[in-house]
N, C-alpha and C positions, 0 to 999 in steps of 0.2 A: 366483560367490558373490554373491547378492543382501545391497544394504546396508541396514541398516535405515534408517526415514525417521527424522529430525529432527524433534523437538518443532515444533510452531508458537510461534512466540515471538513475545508480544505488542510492542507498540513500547515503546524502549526511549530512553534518553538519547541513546545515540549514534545511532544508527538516525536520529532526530528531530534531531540534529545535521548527519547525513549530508543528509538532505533539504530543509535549511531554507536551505539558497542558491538552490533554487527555486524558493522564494516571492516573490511579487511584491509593491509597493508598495502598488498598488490591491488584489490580494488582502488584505492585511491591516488596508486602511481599510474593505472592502464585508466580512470576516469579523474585525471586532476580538478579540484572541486572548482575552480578560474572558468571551466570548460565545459564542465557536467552538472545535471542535476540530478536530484534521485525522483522520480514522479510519483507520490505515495498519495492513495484516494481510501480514506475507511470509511461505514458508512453502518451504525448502531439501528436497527427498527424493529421489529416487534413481530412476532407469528399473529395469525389468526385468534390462537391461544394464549397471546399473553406471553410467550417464550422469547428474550431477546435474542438477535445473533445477529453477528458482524460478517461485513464483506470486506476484504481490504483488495487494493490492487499497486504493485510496488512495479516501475520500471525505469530504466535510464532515456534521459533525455537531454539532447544540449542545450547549454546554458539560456535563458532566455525565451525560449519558439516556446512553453507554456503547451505545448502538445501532448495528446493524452501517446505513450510509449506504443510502438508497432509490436514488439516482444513486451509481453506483460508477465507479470509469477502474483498468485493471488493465493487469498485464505480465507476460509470460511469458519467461524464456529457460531454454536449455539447453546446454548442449556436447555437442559432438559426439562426445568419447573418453570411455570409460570411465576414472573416477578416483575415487582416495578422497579425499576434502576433510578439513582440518582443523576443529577449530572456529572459529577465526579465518579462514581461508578462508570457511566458511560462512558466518558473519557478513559478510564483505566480498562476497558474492555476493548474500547474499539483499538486502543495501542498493545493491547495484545495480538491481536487479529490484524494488525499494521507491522510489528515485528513479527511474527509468524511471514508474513505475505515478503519481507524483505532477507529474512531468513532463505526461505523458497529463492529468489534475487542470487542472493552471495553463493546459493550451493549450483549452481551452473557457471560453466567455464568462460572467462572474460570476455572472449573475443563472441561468444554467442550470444551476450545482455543485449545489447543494441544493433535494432537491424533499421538500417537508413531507409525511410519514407520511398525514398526517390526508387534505392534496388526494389524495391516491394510494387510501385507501380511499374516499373520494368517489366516486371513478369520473373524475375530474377532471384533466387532463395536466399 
């Protein structure tokens, strides 16, 4: 019996709680939080067979524009047995698969997390 997928569920208090031991020091001096946002998208649904697994996608954006990130860092996982998840399971899956993806984030160097919309239509790297 195929399960149906789960909403995409925007980031959340706790989601943003779960991942915020991964921020770093200097991350939050080169993106002051007044100015930045962190863009986190996880998203829990089901194989064919019944096996769940998360997509997450983490990136910097400034404060407000609600814009999906030009540089993105993402994470996948899955299990390997078929199961049915709870919603609390869900939730504690898809924020593993949301810290992993923001983990990916913090491990590349500052000045490369965010690349402005505008250089990008430019033609510009």
């Amino acid at each position: 019996m195929r399960k149906p997928a789960a909403s995409p569920r925007r980031s959340s208090a706790p989601l943003a709680r779960t991942t915020s031991s991964t921020w770093t020091e200097a991350f939050t001096q080169y993106f002051p939080h007044d100015r930045w946002s962190i863009f986190l998208y996880s998203s829990v649904t089901y194989t064919t067979k019944g096996q769940p697994h998360c997509y997450a996608i983490a990136g910097v954006t400034p404060k407000g524009q609600g814009r999906f990130p030009v540089k993105s860092y993402s994470s996948h996982t899955q299990r390997s047995e078929s199961q049915s998840l709870t919603p609390g399971e869900q939730r504690e899956f898809a924020a593993v698969c949301a810290r992993r993806a923001v983990q990916n984030l913090m491990s590349d160097e500052l000045d490369e997390m965010y690349v402005d919309p505008k250089t990008m239509r430019a033609g510009k790297p």
